[in-house]
C-alpha positions in Angstrom: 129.3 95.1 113.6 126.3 96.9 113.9 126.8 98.4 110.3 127.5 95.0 108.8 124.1 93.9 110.8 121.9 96.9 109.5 123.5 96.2 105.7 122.0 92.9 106.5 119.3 93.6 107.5 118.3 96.1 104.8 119.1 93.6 102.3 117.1 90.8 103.7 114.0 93.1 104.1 114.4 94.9 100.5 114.2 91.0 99.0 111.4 90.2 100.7 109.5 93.1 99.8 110.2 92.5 96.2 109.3 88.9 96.1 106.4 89.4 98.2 103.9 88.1 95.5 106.1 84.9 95.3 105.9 84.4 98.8 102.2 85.6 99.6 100.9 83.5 97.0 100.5 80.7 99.2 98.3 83.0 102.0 96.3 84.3 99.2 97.3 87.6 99.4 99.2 88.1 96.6 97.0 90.4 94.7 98.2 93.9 94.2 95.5 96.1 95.8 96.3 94.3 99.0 100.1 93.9 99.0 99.8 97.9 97.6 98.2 98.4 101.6 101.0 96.3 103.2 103.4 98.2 101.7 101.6 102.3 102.0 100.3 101.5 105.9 103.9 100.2 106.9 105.0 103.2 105.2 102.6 105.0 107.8 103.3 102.3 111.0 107.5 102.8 110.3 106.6 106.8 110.3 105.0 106.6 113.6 107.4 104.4 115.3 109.9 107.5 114.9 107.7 109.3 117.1 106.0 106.8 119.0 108.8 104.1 119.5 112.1 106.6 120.1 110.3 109.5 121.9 107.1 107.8 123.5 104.8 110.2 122.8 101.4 108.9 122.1 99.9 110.9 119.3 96.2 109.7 118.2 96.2 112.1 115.4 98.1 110.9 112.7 95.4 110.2 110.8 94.5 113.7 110.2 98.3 113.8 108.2 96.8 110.9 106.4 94.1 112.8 104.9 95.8 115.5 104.3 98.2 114.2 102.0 96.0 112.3 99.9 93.4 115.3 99.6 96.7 116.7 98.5 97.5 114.0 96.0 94.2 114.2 94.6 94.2 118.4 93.7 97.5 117.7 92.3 95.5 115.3 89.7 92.7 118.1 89.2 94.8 120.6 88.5 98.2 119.4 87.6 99.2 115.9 86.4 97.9 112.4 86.7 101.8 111.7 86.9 102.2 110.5 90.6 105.5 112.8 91.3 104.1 116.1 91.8 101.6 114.6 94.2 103.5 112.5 96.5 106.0 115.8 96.4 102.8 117.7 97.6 101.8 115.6 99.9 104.9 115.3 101.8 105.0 119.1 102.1 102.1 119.9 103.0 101.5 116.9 105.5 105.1 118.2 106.6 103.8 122.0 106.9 100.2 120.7 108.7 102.4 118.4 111.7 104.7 121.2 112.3 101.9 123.5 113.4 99.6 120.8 115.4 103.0 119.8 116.7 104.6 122.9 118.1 101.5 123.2 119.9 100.8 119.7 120.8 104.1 119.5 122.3 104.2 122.0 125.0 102.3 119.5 127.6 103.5 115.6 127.3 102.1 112.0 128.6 98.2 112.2 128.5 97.6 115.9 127.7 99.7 115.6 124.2 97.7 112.3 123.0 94.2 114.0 123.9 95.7 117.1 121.8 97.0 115.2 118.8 93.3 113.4 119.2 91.6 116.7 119.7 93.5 118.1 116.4 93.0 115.0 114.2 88.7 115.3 114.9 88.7 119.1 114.6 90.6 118.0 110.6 87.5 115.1 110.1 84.8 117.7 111.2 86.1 120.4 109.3 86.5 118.0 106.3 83.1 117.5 106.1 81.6 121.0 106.5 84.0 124.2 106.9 85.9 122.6 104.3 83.9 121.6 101.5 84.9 123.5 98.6 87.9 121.8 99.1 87.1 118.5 100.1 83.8 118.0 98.5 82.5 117.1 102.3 80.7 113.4 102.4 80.9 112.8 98.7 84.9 113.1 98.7 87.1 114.7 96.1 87.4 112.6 93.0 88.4 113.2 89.4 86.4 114.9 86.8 86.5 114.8 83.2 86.6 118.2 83.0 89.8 118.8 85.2 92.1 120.7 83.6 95.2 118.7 84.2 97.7 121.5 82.7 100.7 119.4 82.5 98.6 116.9 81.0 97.4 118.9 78.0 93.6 119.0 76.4 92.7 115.2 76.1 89.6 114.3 74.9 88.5 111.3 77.1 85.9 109.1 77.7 86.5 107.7 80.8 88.5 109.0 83.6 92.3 109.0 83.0 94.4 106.2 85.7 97.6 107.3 88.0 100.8 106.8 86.3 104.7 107.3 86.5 105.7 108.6 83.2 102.9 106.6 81.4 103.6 103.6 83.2 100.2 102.9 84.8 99.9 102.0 88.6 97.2 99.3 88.1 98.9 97.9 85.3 100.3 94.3 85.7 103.4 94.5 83.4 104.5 90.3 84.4 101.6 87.5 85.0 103.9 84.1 85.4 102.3 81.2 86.3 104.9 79.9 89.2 104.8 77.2 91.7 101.1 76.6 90.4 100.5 80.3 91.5 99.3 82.9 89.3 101.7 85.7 89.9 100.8 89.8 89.7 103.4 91.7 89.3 102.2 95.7 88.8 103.7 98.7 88.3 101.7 100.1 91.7 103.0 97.5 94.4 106.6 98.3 93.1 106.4 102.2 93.3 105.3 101.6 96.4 107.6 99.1 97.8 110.7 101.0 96.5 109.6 104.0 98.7 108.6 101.5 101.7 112.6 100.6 101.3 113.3 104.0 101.4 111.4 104.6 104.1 112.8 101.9 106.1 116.5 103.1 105.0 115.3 106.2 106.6 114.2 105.0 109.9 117.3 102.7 110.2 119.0 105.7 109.8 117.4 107.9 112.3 117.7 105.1 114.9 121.5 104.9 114.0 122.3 108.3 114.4 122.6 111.1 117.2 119.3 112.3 116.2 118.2 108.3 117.7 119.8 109.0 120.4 118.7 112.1 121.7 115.4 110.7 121.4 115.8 107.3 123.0 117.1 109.8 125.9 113.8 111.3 125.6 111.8 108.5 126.1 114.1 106.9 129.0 114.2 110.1 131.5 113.2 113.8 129.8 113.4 115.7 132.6 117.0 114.5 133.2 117.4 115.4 129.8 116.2 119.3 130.2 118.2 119.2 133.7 121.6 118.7 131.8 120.8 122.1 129.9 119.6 120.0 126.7 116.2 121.0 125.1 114.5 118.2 124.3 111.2 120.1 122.5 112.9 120.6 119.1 114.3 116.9 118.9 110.9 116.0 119.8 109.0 118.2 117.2 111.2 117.4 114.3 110.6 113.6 115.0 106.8 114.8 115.5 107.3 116.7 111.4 109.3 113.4 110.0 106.4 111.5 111.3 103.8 113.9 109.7 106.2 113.1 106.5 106.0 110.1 106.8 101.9 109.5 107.0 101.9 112.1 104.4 103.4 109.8 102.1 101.3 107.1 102.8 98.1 109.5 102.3 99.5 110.8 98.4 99.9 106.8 97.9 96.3 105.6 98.9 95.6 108.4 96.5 97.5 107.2 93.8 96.2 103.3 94.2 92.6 104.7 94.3 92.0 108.2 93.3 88.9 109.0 95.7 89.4 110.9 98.9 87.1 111.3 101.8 87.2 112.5 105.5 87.2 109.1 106.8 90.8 108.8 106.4 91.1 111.4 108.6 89.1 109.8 111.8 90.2 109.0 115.1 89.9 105.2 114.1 92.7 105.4 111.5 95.1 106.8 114.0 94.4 104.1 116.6 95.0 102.0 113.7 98.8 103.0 113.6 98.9 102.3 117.1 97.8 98.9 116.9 100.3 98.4 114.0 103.3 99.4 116.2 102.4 97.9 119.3 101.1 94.9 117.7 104.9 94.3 115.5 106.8 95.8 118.3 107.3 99.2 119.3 110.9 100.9 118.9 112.0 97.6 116.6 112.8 98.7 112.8 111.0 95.7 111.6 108.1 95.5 114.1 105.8 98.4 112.5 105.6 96.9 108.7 104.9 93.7 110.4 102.1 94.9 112.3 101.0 96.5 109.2 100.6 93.2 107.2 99.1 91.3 110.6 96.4 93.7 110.5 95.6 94.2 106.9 96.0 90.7 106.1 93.7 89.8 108.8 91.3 92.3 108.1 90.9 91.1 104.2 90.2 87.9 105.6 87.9 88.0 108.8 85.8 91.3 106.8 84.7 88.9 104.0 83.6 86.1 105.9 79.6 86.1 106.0 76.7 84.2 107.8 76.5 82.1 104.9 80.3 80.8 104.7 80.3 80.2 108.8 77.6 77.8 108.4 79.6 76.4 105.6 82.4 75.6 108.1 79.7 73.5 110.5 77.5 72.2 107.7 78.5 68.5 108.7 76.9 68.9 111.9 73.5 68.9 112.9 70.9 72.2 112.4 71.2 72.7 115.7 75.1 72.4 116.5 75.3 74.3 113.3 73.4 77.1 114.5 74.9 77.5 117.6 77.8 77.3 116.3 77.2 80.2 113.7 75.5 82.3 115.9 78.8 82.0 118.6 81.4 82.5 115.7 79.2 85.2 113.1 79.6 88.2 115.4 83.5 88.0 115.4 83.3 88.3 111.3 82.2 90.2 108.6 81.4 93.7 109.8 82.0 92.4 113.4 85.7 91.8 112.4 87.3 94.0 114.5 85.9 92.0 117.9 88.7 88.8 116.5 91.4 92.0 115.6 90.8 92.7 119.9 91.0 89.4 121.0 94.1 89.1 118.7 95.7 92.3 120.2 95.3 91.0 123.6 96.9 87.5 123.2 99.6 89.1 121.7 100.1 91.9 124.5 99.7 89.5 127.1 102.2 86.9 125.9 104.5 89.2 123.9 104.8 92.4 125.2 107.4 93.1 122.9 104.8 92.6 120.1 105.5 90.3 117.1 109.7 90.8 116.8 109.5 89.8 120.6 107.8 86.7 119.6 110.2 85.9 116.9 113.6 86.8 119.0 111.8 83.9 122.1 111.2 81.6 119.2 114.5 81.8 117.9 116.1 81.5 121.5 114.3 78.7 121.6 115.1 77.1 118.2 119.0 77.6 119.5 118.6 75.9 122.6 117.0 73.1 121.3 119.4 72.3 118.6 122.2 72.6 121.5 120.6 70.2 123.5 120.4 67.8 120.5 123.8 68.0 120.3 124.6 67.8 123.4 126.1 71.5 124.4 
């Protein structure tokens, strides 16, 4: 039963993530840079759930893996190929390589002590980014393409403008379909599909690891670790591989923010992008499979919107008032959009943790419950 379900389920989620410009057209996100960043930060959110959601431990540093792997993506343009393969490969490893270290020392103290380490690791990566670093990062200008790169796989090309991420020639910002649907004008690019085929993958992954022994050993983690280690059972390497696969995981998601726009700097790497993840997985619901990619999309979606709202489109919304309601009004609402944003992304985070603290899946499961019990009591159950 639980197979059938998971079969289910992955079918269900791997259609809507292909049609998802049909069905975002009508919240106006439907455009492929943005459905590109549902798909790449659930990627990151269902990577940290492994960690976060099985074993409970907290790690504020997975932005640093983030970074890594698109500074990774991005020398693999220099020097190798504009083809995306070699990067995302790259990425992987070395993300892969950089969480096994920061892990097998992070994870020798737990609770509090690990999440100030993973945070302590992630700032020393942003500091050392900007300065230490800089002949490989290119410090506060970031590392970006260059004409003059030699691209070896690529062979000499005389160019006058900076060559675009591909797959084989296929271009990731090319829009190979443009149908006009439902009064819509659909997108369809060769980007959002390379990366919603690996966000299925990923997913396929994580359904996995939750299925399996691995799953459990970690879920045992969370519930009672020292009843664990008292039944002769290490839990530390269970715990570090899930810390690597998470590394992986965000990795991933750094070579693909590379590959959608290919300029790196250090902000990826600060303490605010790992919080970030947090909010994602809390936010959809923490330890669900679907939970993390749906926190992904509540908080980039609502990002988009609230970050482009200005003075001048608040006083829109109260125009029909009088000056004086209108500027009251606007002065109340103005702070909470644009670069103030984040304030209405905190207020949303506590409604929902107050009133679903099983995050968004919990919301869905009550509403469901109480779909069923409605329609019983129509009918007279």
């Amino acid at each position: 039963m639980v197979r059938f379900n998971d079969k289910l389920t992955l079918l269900i989620f791997t259609a809507l993530v292909l049609a998802a410009p049909l069905i975002l057209a009508p919240t106006g996100a439907a455009y492929p840079d943005l459905m590109q960043r549902f798909a790449i930060y659930g990627i990151f959110a269902i990577g940290f759930n492994i960690l976060f959601g099985l074993t409970g431990y907290l790690s504020f540093g997975h932005a640093a893996f983030l970074g890594v792997g698109s500074y990774a993506a991005m020398w693999m343009f220099k020097l190798l190929s504009m083809n995306i393969i070699p990067a995302l490969i790259l990425s992987v490893i070395i993300a892969g390589l950089f969480s096994l270290v920061i892990g097998y020392i992070s994870l020798r103290r737990s609770g509090i002590y690990f999440s100030i380490l993973t945070l302590a690791f992630a700032e020393m990566s942003y500091k050392m980014a900007y300065s230490v670093l800089t002949p490989l990062t290119n410090g506060e200008t970031g590392l970006q393409l260059a004409l003059d790169d030699p691209r070896i796989l690529d062979g000499v090309q005389a160019q006058d403008s900076l060559p675009s991420t591909n797959l084989f020639g296929f271009e990731m910002k090319e829009v190979f379909w443009n149908p006009h649907i439902f009064g819509y004008d659909l997108q369809f690019n060769y980007g959002y599909y390379v990366c919603a085929i690996l966000l299925i993958l990923s997913f396929y992954i994580a359904m996995r690891i939750f299925r399996s022994p691995f799953g459990l050993m970690l879920r045992a983690v969370k519930t009672n670790q020292t009843r664990l280690n008292y039944t002769g059972i290490s839990s530390r390497p269970y715990t570090l591989a899930a810390f690597v696969i998470s590394g992986m995981f965000a990795g991933l998601a750094g070579g693909l923010l590379a590959t959608m726009d290919p300029s790196v700097g250090a902000e990826r790497m600060q303490w605010t992008v790992g919080g970030e993840v947090v909010l994602m997985v809390v936010l959809g619901g923490m330890g669900t499979l679907i939970g993390p990619f749906l926190g992904a999309i509540f908080i980039k979606y609502f990002e988009n919107i609230f970050s482009k709202i200005n003075e001048g489109v608040v006083h829109g919304w109260f125009a029909y008032l009088p000056d004086w309601a209108d500027n009251l009004l606007a002065a109340i609402v103005s702070p909470f959009v644009g670069k103030g944003w984040h304030l209405t992304l905190g207020l949303l985070f506590m409604i929902v943790v107050i009133f679903l603290p099983g995050g968004l899946v919990d919301g869905g499961r009550r509403l469901f419950r109480w779909v069923i019990r409605a329609d019983k009591k129509d009918i007279g159950v």
